[in-house]
C-alpha positions as CSV (number, residue, x, y, z in Angstrom):
1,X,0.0,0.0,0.0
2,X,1.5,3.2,-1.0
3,X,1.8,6.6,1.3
4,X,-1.5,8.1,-0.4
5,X,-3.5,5.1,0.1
6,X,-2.5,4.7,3.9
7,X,-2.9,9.0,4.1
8,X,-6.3,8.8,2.7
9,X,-7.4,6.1,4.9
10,X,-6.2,8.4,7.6
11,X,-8.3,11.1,6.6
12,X,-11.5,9.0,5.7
13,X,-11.6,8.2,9.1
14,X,-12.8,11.7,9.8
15,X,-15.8,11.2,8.1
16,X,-16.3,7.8,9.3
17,X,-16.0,9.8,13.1
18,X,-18.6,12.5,11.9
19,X,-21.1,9.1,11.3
20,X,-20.1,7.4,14.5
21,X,-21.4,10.6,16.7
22,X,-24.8,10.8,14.7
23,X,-25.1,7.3,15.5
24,X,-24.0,7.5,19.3
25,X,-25.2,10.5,20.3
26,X,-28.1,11.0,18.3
27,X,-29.5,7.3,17.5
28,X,-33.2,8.7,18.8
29,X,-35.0,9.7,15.8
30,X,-36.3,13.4,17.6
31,X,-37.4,16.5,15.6
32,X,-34.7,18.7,17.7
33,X,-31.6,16.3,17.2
34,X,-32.4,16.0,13.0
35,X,-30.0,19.9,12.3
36,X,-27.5,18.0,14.2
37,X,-27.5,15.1,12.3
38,X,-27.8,17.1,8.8
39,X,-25.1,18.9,10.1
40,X,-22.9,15.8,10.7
41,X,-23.6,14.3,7.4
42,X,-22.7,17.2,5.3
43,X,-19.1,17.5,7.2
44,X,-18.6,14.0,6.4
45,X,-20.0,14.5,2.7
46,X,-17.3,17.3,2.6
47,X,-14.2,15.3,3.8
48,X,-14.5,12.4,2.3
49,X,-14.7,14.2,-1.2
50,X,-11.5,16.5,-0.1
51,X,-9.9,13.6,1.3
52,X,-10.3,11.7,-2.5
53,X,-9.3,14.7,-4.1
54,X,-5.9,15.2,-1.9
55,X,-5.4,11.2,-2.6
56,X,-5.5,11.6,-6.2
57,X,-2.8,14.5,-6.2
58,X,-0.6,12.6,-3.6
59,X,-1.2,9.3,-5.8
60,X,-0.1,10.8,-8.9
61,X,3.0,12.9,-7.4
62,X,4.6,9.9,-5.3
63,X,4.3,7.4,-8.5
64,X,5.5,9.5,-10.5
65,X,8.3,10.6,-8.4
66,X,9.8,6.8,-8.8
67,X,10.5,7.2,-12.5
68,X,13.4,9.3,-11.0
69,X,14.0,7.7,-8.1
70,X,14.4,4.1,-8.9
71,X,17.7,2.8,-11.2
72,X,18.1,2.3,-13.6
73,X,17.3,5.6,-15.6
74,X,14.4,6.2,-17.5
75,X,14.6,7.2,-21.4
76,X,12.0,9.7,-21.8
77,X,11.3,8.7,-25.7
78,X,10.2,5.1,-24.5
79,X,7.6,6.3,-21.9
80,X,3.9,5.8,-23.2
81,X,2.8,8.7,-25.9
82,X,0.4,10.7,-23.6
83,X,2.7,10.5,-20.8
84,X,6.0,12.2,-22.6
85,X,3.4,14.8,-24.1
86,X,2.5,15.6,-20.1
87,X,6.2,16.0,-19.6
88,X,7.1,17.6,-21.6
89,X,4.7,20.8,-22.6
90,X,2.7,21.0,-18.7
91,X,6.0,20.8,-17.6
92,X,6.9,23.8,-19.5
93,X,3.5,25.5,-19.5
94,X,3.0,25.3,-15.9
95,X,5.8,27.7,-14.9
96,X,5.7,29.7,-17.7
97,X,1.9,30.8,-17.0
98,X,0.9,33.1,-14.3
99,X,-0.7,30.7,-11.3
100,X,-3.6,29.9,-10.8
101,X,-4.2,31.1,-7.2
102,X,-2.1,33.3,-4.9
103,X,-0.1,36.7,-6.5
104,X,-0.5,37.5,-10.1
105,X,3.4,36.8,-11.1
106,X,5.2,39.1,-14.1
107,X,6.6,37.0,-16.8
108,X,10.3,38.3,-15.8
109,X,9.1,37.1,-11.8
110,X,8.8,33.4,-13.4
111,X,12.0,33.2,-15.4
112,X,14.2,30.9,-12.9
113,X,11.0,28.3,-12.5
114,X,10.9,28.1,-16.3
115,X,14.7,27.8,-16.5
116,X,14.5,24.7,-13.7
117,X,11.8,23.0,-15.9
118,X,14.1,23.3,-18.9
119,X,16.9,21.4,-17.0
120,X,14.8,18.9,-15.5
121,X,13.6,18.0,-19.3
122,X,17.6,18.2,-20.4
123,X,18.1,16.0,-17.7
124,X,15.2,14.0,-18.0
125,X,13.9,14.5,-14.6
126,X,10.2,14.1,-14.6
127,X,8.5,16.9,-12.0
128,X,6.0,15.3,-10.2
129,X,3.8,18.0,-9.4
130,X,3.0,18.3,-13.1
131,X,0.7,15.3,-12.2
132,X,-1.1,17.0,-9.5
133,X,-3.5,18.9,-10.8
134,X,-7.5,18.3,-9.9
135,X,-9.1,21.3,-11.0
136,X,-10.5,20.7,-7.5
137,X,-12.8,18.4,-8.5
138,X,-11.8,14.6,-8.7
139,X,-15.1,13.4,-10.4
140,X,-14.9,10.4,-13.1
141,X,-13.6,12.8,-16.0
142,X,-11.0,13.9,-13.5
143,X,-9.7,10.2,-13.1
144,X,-10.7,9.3,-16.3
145,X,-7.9,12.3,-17.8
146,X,-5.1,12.0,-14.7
147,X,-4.4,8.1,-15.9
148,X,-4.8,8.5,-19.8
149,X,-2.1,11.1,-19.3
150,X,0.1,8.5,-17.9
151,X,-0.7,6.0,-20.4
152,X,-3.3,4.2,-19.0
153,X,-6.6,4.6,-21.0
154,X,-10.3,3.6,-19.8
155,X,-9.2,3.1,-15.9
156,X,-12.5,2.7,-14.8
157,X,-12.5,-0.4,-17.4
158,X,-9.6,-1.5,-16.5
159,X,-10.7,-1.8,-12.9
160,X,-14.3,-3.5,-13.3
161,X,-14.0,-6.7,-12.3
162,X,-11.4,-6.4,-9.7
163,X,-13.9,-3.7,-8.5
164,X,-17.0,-6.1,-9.0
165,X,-15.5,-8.8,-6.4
166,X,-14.1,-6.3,-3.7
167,X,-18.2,-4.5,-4.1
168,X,-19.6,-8.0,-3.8
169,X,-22.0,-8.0,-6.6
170,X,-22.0,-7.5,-10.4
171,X,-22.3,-3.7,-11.4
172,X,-23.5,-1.8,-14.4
173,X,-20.8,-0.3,-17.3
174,X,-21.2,2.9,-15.6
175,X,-21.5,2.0,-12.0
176,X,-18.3,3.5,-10.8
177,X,-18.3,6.5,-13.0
178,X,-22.0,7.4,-11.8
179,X,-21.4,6.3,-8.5
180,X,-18.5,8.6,-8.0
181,X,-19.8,11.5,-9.5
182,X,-22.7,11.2,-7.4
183,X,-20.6,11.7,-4.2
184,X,-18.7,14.5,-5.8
185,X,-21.8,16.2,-6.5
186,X,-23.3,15.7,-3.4
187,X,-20.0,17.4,-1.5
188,X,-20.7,20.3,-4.0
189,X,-24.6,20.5,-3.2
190,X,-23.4,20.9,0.3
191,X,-20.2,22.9,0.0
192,X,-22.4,25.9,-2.2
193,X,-26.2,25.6,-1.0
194,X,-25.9,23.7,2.7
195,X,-28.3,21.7,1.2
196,X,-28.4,18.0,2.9
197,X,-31.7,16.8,3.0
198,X,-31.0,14.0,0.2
199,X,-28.1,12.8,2.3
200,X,-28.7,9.2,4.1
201,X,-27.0,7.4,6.6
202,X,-27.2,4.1,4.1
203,X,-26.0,6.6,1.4
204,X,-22.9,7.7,3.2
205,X,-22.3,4.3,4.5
206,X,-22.1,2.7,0.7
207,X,-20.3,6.2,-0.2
208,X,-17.7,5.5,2.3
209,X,-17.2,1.7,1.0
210,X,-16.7,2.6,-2.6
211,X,-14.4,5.4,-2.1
212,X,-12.2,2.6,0.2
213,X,-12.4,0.1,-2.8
214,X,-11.8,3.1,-5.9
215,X,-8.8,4.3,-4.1
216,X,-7.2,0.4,-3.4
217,X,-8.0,0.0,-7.0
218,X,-6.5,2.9,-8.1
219,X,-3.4,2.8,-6.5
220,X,-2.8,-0.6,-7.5
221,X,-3.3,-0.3,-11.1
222,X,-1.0,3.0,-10.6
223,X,1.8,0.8,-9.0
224,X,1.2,-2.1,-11.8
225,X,1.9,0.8,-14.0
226,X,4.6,2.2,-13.1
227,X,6.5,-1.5,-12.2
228,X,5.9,-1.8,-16.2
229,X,7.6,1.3,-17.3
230,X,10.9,0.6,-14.8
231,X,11.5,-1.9,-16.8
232,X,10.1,-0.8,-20.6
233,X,11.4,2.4,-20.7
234,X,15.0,1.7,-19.0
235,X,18.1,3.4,-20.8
């Protein structure tokens, strides 16, 4: 199990704290404890969605750090298509463009980061935080992008039946996309309107259980991934 996976089960157990109080201290099914218990199930609708989304940004950055780290050295041509594209022009994009948050930057302000991503390219160092990005929000598309860019297409695919006999049951061609989309759009329904009458103990349980299962899945298929390219893509 890699450092993300064991950080983001860490984290989920926030939200899994948030449903043990409903359930301890407000099991009686009274008018004036139901804002507490909305209250608790948004929280936990909120960190478990930020918790997925940090995951997929450590995931991506501590994989990806191993094509550096581990002999013998990689040869940039022989890595996957999409993957030297990433590399290669976000590397040089990122730091040449103004950021996102924080300061606006002057073009003369960004010089030495643009410089730095030219020698890591030289060298063929791979910067892992050109992986990173979310767009703060790590719905199905989100996933579905972050691994084609490292050369794994149609993840969700790719995972099915692994995911099918960790789930317990047989799922629909779209289960996992629509299931995690639903949870992202629930944490933005919350996050924007406080809205959390749709949200159900049963609901956040399952939510909970397939966010355990995506993120095993994930970082295994990441790790298979990257074992392959030590070895394809070796100078």
């Amino acid at each position: 199990m890699g450092i993300a996976l064991d950080k983001f089960k860490e984290s989920l157990e926030l939200a899994i704290s948030l449903r043990k109080i409903e359930t301890d201290k407000y099991a009686r099914n009274r008018q004036v404890d139901q804002p507490f218990k909305m209250g608790l199930r948004g929280g936990s609708a909120v960190l478990m969605v930020a918790s997925f989304e940090l995951y997929l940004r450590r995931l991506f950055e501590e994989n990806i750090a191993r094509l550096n780290t581990s002999p013998p050295s990689i040869d940039l041509i022989k890595l996957p298509e999409n993957l030297k594209i990433k590399i290669v022009f976000d590397g040089l994009n990122t730091p040449m463009k103004a950021p996102k948050y924080g300061p606006t930057t002057q073009k003369v302000d960004r010089i030495d980061s643009v410089l730095t991503a030219c020698k890591h390219l030289i060298g063929e160092h791979i910067n892992p935080s050109t992986f990173s990005e979310t767009n703060s929000n790590p719905n199905s598309d989100t996933v579905k992008t972050k691994f084609k860019e490292v050369g794994i297409a149609n993840i969700f695919v790719v995972i099915k039946t692994d995911f099918e006999t960790k789930w317990g049951s047989v799922v629909a061609a779209t289960f996992i996309e629509d299931k995690l989309n639903e949870i992202v759009n629930v944490r933005h329904v919350v996050a924007h309107t406080a809205d959390t009458l749709n949200i159900t103990k049963a609901s956040q349980k399952e939510a909970i259980k397939f966010l355990k299962i995506l993120s095993e899945l994930l970082d295994k298929e990441l790790d298979k991934h990257i074992k392959h390219l030590l070895v394809t893509a070796r100078k």
